[in-house]
N, C-alpha and C positions, 0 to 999 in steps of 0.2 A: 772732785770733779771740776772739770777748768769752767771759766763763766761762759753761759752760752749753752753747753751741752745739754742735751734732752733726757731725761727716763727714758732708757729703753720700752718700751710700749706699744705691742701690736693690737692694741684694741678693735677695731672694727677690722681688720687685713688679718684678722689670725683665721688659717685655713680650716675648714672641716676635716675632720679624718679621712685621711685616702686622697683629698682636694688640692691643688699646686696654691699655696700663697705666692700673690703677685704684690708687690712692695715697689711705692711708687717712687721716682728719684728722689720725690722733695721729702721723703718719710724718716721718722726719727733713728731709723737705723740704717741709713743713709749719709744723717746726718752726724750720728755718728762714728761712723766707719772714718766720713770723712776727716773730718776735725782731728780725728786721733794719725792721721794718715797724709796729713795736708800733701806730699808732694805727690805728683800725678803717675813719675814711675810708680813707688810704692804701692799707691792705691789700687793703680790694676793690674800690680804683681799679687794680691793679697784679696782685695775684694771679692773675687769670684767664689774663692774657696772659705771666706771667714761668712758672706751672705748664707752659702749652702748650708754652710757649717750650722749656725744661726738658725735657719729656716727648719731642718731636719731635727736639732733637738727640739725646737718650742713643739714639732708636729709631731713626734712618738712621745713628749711628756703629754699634751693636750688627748693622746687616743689612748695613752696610759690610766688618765685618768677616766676618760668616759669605760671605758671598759672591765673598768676595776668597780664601778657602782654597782652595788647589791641591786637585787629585783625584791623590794619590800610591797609589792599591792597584793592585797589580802584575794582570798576567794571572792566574788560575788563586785567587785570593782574594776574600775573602767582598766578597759586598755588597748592596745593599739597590737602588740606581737608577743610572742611567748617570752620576750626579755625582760618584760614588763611584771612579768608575776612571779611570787614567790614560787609558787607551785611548779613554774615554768611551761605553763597552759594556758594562752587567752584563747578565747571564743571571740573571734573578730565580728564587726558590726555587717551584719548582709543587708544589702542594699538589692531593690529590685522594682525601676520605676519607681511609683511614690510610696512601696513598701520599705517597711526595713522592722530587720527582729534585731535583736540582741546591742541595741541602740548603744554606742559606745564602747562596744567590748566589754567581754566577763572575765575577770582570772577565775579558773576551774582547775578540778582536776579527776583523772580515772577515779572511782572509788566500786566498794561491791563489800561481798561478807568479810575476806580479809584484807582488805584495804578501806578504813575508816578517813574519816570528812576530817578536817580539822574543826576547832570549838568556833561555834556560831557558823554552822553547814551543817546542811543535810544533803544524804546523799540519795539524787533522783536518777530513778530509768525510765528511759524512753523507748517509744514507741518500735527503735530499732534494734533492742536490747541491750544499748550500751548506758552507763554509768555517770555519771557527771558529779561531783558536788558545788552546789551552789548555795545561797545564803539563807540562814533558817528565817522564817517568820512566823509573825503568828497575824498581825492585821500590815492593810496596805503602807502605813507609816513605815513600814520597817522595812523597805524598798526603795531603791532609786528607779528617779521620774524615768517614765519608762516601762517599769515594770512591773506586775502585779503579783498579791501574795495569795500564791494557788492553797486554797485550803484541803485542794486533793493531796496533797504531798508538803505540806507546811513549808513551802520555800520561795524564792523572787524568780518569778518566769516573765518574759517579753511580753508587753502588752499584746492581744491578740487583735485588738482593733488597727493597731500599727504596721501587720501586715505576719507578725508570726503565726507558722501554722498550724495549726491543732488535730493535724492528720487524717486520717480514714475514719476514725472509731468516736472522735469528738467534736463539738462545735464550737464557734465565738464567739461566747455569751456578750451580746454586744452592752451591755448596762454597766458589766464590771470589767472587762477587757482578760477574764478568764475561760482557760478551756474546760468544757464542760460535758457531762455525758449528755446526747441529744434527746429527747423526748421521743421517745417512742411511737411508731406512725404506724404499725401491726394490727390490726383487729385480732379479735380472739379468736381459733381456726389458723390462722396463716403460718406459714413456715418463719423460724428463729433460729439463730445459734446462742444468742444473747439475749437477757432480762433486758438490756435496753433498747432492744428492737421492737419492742412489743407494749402495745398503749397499756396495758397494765403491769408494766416492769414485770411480769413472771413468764417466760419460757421454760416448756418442757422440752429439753433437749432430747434427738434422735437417741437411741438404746439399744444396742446388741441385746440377743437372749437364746438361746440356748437352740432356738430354733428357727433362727434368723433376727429382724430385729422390731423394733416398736419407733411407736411415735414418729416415725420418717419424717427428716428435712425437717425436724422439730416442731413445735404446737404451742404458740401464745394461748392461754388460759391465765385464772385467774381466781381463787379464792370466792364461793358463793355459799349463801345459806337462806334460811326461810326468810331470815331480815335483812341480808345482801342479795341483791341481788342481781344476773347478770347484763350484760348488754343486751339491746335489743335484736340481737343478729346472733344471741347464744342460747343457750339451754345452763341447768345449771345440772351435771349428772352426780349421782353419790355413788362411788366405789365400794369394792367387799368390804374395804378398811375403814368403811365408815367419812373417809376426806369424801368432800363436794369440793368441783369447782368445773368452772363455767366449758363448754365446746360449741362449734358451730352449730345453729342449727341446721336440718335440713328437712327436704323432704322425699328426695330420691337421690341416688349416687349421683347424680350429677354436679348435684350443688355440695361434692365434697373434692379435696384436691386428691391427685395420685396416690395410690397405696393410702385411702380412707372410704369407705364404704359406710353409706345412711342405715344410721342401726335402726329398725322401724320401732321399738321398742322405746326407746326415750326423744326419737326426732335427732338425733344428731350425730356428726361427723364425728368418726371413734377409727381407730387404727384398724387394719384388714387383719383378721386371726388366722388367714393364710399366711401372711406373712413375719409370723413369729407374735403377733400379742395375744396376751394369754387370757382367755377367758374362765379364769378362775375353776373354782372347784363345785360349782353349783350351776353352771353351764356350760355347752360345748361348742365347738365352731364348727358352722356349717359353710362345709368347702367346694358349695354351690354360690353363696352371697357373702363368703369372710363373714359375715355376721356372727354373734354370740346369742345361742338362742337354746 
């Protein structure tokens, strides 16, 4: 190389993918061109087409290379787009005012019975029936900041204090930033579909039977006996089969909800045996009062 001449070197001017690099006159390959070119015909018989020339290969080696990088970020690690993860699945970071779940992005991916998590994943369903795997845990340490390790499903979910959301069915335990089943706000008596609707976790769920149905719009109760015993607002009744456990009390049909009639017998709100429950084989229903007498 004669004295004087530069390294070739686009350092800060080398263009982005897809982007025009603009190369300024006084730049090393300018300086270049020229030196090796000195007379001024020459120079701009030849520069237009040796710059392009120039420009075009440094710009398909430089998107050669960016495009040729593997996607190595594991499950359950940050990322920005689906290029970014092995799996080829990020869970981008939602933002919403001063909310935001999935803080920096998750690489995931579909999984179910025949599609398995890779090792160190579990694979969770959600609330809309779909699939995700994300990263196993067993306590919060084994989670990035951010996220907590739901002990419902042993895995890293979004902290819930941060703005993710814990659906219809659960709440956000604000102490650990996990979703959790809510406390049950039911008395005993009241309609259920779920044990955690109900202050004593046990619903009796609504029953077809043979001659319509039982328990209607379902029945929180609860487990009773001579040393339990029920809430102040129940009765504790014993069935054929020998189970107790707790129902409204009452004192006339009013104080029971639709399709429950006041059994004068025990004081309490019991299903109408008009309409399909069965009063056993040592009483019958009278289909003046649904009552079992």
């Amino acid at each position: 190389m004669a004295q004087g001449h530069s390294t070739l070197s686009i350092g800060p001017q080398r263009a982005a993918c897809g982007q025009r690099a603009d190369f300024p006159p006084n730049s090393n390959i300018m300086q270049y061109l020229w030196l090796s070119h000195p007379t001024a015909e020459r120079f701009c018989a030849m520069c237009t087409r040796q710059i392009v020339t120039a420009l075009l290969l440094l710009t398909l080696a430089a998107c050669s290379s960016a495009d040729s990088t593997p996607a190595t970020v594991a499950v359950g690690q940050a990322c920005t787009s689906d290029t970014n993860c092995s799996s080829g699945l990020c869970i981008r970071e939602a933002q919403s005012g001063t909310s935001v779940s999935w803080t920096g992005g998750s690489c995931s991916q579909s999984c179910g019975t025949s599609t398995a998590c890779p090792e160190g994943a579990e694979c969770v369903t959600f609330s809309d029936g779909t699939s995700f795997c994300l990263t196993k845990c067993a306590a919060g340490g084994d989670c990035r900041t951010a996220y907590v390790c739901s002990g419902a499903v042993a895995a890293c979910l979004p902290d819930c204090r941060l703005g993710f959301s814990c659906g219809a069915s659960l709440t956000c335990d604000q102490s650990t930033g996990n979703c959790v089943v809510a406390a049950g706000t039911r008395a005993v008596g009241e309609n259920c579909t779920l044990n955690a609707e109900c202050q004593s976790s046990l619903c009796t769920p609504e029953q077809s039977t043979t001659s319509g149905k039982q328990w209607a719009g379902g029945y929180c109760t609860q487990q009773c006996s001579t040393t339990t015993a029920c809430p102040a607002s129940a009765t504790c009744i014993t069935y054929a089969d020998g189970s107790s456990y707790c129902a409204g009390s009452c004192a006339v049909n009013s104080d029971c909800r639709t399709d429950y009639v006041c059994a004068a017998i025990v004081r309490a709100c019991l299903p109408d045996c008009r309409q399909g429950w069965s009063c056993g084989t040592a009483l019958t229903c009278n289909t003046s009062t649904g009552t079992c007498g």
